[in-house]
DOBAGU-816585 format. One record per residue (C-alpha): x negated, y negated, z negated. Coordinates in pm, 1 decimal, always signed. Each point is the difference from the previous one (the first is absolute). Example, Ala and Ser with C-alpha at 12.3 -4.5 7.8 and 13.67 -1.06 7.14 Angstrom:
<nodes>
+----------+----------+----------+
!       px !       py !       pz !
+----------+----------+----------+
!  -1230.0 !   +450.0 !   -780.0 !
!   -137.0 !   -344.0 !    +66.0 !
+----------+----------+----------+
</nodes>
This chain:
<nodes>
+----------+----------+----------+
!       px !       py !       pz !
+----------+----------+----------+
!  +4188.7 !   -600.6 !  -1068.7 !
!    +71.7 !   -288.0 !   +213.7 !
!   -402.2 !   -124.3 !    -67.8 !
!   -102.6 !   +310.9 !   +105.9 !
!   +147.0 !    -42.8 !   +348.4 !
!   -136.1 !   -334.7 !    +13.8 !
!   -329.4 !   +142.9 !    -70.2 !
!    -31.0 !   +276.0 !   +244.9 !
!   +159.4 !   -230.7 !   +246.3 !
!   -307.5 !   -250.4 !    -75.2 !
!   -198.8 !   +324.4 !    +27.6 !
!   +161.0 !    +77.3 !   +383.7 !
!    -39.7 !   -315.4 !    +69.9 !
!   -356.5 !    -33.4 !    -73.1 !
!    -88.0 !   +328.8 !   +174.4 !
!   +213.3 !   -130.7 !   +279.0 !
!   -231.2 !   -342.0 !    +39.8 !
!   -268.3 !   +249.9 !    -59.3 !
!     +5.0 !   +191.5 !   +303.9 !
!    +87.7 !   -294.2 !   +167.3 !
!   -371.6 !   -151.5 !    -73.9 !
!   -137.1 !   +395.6 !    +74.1 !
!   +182.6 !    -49.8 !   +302.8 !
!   -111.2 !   -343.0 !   +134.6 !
!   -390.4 !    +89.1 !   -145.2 !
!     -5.5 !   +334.2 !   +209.5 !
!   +138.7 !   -192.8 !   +343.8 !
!   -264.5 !   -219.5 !    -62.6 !
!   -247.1 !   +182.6 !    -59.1 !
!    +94.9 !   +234.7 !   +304.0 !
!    -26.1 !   -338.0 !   +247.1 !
!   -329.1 !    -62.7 !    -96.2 !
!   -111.3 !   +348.1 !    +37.9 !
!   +119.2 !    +42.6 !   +310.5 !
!   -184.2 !   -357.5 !    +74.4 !
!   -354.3 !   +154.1 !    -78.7 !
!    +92.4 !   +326.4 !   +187.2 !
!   +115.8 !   -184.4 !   +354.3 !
!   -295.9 !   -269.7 !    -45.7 !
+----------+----------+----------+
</nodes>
């Protein structure tokens, strides 16, 4: 039982870090859109 909680809280974790990429990629990727748009 108690590896199973480790597991899915390896699993939240990783989805957690995850979105945090997704996050960071998509701000990025917004800036330099809105770069080419304004120039």
């Amino acid at each position: 039982m108690k590896k199973a909680l480790i597991a899915i809280g390896d699993f939240e974790s990783g989805k957690n870090l995850i979105s945090q990429i997704l996050d960071f990629f998509f701000d990025w990727v917004t800036e330099i859109h809105l770069l080419y748009v304004i120039d």
